[in-house]
N, C-alpha and C positions, 0 to 999 in steps of 0.2 A: 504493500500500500504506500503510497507516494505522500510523501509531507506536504501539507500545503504551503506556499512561498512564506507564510509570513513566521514559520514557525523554523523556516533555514537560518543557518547563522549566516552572521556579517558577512567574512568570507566568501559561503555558496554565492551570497544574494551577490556579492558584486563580481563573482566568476561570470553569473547567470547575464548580470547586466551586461559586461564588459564581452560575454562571446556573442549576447543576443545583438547589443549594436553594430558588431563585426559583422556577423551574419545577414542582419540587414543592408547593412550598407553594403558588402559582397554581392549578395541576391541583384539588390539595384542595379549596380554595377554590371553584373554581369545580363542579367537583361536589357538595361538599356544599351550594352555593347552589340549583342544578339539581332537587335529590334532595328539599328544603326545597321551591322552587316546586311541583315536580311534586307532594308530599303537600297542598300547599296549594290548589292548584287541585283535585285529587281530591274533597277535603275540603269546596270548596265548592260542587262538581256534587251531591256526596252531602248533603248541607243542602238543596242547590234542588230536589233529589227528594222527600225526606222532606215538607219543605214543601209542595209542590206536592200531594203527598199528604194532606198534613193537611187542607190547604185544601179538597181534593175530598172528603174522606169528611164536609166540614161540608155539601155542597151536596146528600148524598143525603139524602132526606125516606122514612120507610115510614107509609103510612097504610091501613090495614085490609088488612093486609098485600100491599099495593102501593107496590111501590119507584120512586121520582121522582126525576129530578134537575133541580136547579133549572135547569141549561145543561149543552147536551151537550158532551163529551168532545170531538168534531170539531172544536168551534167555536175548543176550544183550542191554537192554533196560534203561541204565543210566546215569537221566542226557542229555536226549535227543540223548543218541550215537546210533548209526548204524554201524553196519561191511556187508561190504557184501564178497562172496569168488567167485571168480569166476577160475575155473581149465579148461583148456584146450579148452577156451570160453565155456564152459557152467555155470552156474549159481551152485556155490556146494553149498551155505548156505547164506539165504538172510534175514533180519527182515521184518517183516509186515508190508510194511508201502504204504504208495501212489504210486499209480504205475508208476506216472511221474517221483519222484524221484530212484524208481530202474531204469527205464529208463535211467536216468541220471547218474546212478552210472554203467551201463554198459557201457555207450559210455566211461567211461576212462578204460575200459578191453582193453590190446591190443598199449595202447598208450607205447612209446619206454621209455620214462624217468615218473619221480613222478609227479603228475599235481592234482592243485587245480581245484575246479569248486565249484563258485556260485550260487545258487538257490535264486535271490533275492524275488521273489513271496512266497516261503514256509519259508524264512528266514533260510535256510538250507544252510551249507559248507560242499563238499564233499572232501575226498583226495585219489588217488590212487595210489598204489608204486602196481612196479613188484616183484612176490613173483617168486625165482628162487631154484633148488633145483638140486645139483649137476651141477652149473654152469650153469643151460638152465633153463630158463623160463620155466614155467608150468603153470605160471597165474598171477593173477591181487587179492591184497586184495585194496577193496576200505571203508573209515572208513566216517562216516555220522555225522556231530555234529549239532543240533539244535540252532540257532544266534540268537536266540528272545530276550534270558538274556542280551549278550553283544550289543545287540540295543536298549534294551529297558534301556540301563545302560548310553549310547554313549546321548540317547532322554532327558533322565534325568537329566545328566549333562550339557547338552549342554541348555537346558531351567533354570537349575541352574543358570550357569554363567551368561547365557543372561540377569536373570530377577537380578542376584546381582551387574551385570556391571549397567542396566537402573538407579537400585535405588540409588547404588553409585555415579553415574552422575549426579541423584536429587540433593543428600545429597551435593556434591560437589559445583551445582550451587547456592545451598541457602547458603551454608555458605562461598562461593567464595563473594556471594553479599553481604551476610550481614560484609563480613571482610574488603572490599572494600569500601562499606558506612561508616566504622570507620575508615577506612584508609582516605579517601577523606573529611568525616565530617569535619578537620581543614581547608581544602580549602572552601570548603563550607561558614563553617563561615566566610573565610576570604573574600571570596567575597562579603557576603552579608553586612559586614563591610563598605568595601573598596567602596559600591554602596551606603552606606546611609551618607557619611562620604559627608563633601562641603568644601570651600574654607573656612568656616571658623572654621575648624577642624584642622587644622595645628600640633595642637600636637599630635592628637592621631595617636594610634600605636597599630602592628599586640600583641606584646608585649606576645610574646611564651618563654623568656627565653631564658636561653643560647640554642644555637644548638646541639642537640643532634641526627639527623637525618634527610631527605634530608628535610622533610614539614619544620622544624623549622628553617634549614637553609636557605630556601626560605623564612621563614618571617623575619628571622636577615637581609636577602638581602634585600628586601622589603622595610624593616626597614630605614635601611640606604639611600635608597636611596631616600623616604619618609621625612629623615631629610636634605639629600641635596635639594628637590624641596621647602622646605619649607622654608630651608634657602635662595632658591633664590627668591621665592615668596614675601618672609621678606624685602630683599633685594628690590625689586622692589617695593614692597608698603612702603618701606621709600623713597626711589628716588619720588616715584610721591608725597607722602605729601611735604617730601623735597623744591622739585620744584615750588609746590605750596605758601608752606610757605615762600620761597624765592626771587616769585614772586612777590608776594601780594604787598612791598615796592615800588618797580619802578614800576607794574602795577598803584598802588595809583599815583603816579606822574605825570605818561602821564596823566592818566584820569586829573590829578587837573590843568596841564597846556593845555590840550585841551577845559575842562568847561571854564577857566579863559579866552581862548583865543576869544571863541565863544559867547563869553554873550553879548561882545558889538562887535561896528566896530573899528579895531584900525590903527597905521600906520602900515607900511608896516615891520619898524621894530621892533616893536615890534613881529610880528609873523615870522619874523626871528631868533629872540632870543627864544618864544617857541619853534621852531622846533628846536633849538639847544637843549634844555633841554631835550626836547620828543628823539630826538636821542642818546643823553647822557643815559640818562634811558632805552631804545631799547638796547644801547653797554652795559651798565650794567646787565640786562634781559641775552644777550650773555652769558657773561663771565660767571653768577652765573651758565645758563644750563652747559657749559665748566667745570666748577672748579666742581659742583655736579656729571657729567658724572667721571671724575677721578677718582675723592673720590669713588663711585659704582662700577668702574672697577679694584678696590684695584690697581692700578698699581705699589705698591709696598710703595711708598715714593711721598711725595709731598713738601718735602726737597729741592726744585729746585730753582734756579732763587736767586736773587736780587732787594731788591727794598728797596726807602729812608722809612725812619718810618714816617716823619713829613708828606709825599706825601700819604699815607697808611692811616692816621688819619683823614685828610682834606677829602678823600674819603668816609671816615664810617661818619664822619658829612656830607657831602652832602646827602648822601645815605638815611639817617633816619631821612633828615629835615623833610617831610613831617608830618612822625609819632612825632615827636618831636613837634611841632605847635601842630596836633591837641591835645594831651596830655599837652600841654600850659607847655612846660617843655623846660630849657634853657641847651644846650650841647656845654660844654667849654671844651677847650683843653687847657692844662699844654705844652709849644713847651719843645720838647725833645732838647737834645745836637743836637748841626750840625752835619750834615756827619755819625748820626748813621742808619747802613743800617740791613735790616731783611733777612736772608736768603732762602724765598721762593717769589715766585712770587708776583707781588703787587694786582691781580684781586685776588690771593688763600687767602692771607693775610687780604684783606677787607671782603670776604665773611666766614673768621674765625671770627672775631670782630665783623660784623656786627650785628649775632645774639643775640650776648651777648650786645650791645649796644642796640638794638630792648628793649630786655630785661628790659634793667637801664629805658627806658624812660616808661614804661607800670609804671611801677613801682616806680618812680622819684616822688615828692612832686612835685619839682621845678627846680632840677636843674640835670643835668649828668654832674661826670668830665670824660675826658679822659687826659692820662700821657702814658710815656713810659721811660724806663730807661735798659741799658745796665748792664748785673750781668753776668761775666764770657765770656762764648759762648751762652747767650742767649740772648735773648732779652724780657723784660715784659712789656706785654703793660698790664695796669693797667686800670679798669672803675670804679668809682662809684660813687653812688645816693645818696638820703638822704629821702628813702623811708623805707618800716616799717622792711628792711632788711634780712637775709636769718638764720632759727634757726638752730643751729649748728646739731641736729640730722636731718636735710633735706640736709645737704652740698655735699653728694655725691647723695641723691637721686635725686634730682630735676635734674638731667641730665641724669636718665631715658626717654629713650622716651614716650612720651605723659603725662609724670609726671609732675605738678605742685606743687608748693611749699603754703601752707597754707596761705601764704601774698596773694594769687590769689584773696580769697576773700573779700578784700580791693584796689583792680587793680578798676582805674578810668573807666575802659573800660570793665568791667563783665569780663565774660569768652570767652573771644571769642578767645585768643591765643588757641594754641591746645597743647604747653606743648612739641615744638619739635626745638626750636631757641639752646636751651643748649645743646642740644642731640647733635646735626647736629656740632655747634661750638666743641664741644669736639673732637665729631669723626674727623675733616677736623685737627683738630689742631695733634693731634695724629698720622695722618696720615704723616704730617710734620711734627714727631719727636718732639712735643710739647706735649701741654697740655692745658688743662684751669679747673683751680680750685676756691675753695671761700675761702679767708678767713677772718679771724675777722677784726669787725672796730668798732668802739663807735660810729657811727651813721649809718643806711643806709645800704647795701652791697657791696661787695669790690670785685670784679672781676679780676683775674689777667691770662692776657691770656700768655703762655710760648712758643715763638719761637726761633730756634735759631739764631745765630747771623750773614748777612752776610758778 
């Protein structure tokens, strides 16, 4: 069963087109060659009549009125011609030939103008003019041409072209297809690419070079646009580690004030001050999704808002008591001047620091400090430990994502961070127009997070 055209591929359909237009324009071609010969050859049987004609009406002589011909009509046998004479409707001089066609060369004695006539059976063309002499008619010469050659010439051409259109139509569709296959072969492989390629192929690419025609500019398109999905796929598989990683803290919390709360029976208030903690931890959980959702949706700046330093500190120490205990590591805070204020929000501000404090306590012997101190239009909140410290060729690296810093393996707690607290701190801090760097200390690592001032 035959596909119908619209369900062929690209490819078929323009084989189809590209042999149909040949085919037609061939067809035309070779008919109107055909139509051209066949008038052509007509044209000059009908000349070699006339002629042959003209010739014979020179050779009749009338002298006292008796009509002569210099050579009989019989004798005329060239080339297939015939003359016949016919005077005063009688027959004056006729060739030997079949008696149908003298037949037929009589029925034009008599006609009033010159007239063809076809014998298509004997492949015979007859012509006859009135011969007149002294202005009156006296008779009919009619001239006989044999059509075999010019048919059998119109047969041979005509199976000529037909069988060099056929094979030209071959010739055309194989190398229509075979052109087509090298034209289509980059798609090809680009599909079979693009189908073996998974989520975690991110970087590969159609990778054809610059554009130099439409295939290559549809893989530069491709291309690009291959680099935007990945970049937003990037973007969303940092938002969910993110989340996760940011979770983990106040998740730890509820859980440790709901084991705490359930182990025994207590008074009534006591499990009103857990469900204050558990809800504190719940608004924290909030804000970190809030302050992350931002940061993802670049909305430009996170330069916004207001809030005290000292209230921002007290925050990042409640926030990583948990982790701080179980790592049996003690987080002191240096109280900054009064009245010095930060100029981005106080939830954006804890969840910049937070990381980086997360960080000091994995890391900590025994003790985390935090500080902060006003330089300019900034604000440095300052952290650090008195752990095996950060080497100065890790100082920009370790805030790769998912990069850990060589001290990991001497962390109290294995590997279980995932190497994304400095990453996330940097980018929120950045985002507000800050920063967070390391630099040198003679003991331990020095964290110094840069907001500005508000």
């Amino acid at each position: 069963m035959r596909r119908p055209f619209s369900r062929l591929g690209v490819r078929d359909r323009l084989l189809l087109a590209v042999v149909g237009t040949v085919g037609l324009a061939l067809v035309t071609m070779m008919v109107g060659f055909n139509v051209i010969l066949s008038g052509s050859l007509r044209s000059d049987a009908n000349d070699r009549l006339q002629t042959m004609a003209q010739d014979q009406a020179q050779l009749i002589s009338i002298e006292e009125n008796q009509v002569r011909l210099v050579r009989p009509t019989g004798d005329i046998q060239g080339l297939g011609s015939q003359i016949w004479v016919f005077i005063g409707g009688q027959t004056f001089s006729a060739p030997s030939v079949d008696p149908d066609i003298t037949a037929a060369a009589r029925s034009l004695d008599g006609q009033p103008t010159s007239q063809f006539l076809d014998l298509d059976e004997y492949e015979v063309r007859l012509y006859g003019v009135p011969l007149y002499f002294e202005g009156e008619r006296i008779g009919t010469i009619v001239t006989g041409l044999s059509m075999s050659s010019y048919y059998r010439t119109q047969r041979l051409t005509l199976l000529g072209t037909g069988s060099f259109t056929a094979v030209l139509l071959i010739v055309v569709g194989f190398v229509g297809r075979w052109v087509l296959n090298a034209a289509f072969r980059p798609v090809a492989n680009m599909t079979a690419a693009a189908e073996a390629w998974s989520t975690e192929d991110l970087d590969r690419r159609f990778n054809m070079g610059e554009p130099h025609d439409e295939l290559t500019q549809l893989a530069h398109t491709l291309d690009g646009m291959l680099d935007r999905l990945a970049a937003s796929l990037r973007r969303e598989q940092r938002f969910s580690a993110e989340v996760s990683h940011q979770l983990r803290t106040p998740v730890a919390k509820i859980k440790a004030e709901a084991e705490l709360a359930l182990r025994r029976s207590r008074d009534p208030e006591y499990y009103q001050e857990a469900l204050g903690s558990i809800l504190y931890s719940a608004d924290q959980m909030a804000r970190t999704v809030e302050a992350l959702l931002a940061a993802a949706q670049e909305e430009g700046t996170l330069a916004r808002g207001r809030a005290d330093v000292w209230q921002v500190l007290a925050d990042v120490v409640s926030s990583v008591g948990v982790l701080a205990d179980e790592n049996e590591v003690e987080v002191r805070v240096a109280p900054p001047p009064r009245g010095v204020k930060v100029g981005v929000e106080r939830d954006i501000a804890v969840q910049i620091l937070q990381p980086v404090v997360e960080n000091a306590c994995h890391f900590a012997r025994a003790e985390v400090l935090l500080g902060a101190e006003r330089n300019g239009k900034e604000i440095r909140f300052i952290v650090e430990d008195d752990g095996p410290g950060v080497a100065p060729e890790e100082r920009d690296k370790i805030f790769e994502p998912g990069v850990r810093g060589s001290a990991a393996a001497k962390e109290r707690s294995g590997s279980r961070g995932a190497g994304l607290g400095l990453s996330l701190a940097r980018r929120l801090a950045r985002a507000a127009a800050g920063d967070v760097e390391v630099e040198p200390s003679e003991k331990g690592a020095r964290f110094v997070v840069r907001l500005p001032a508000g």
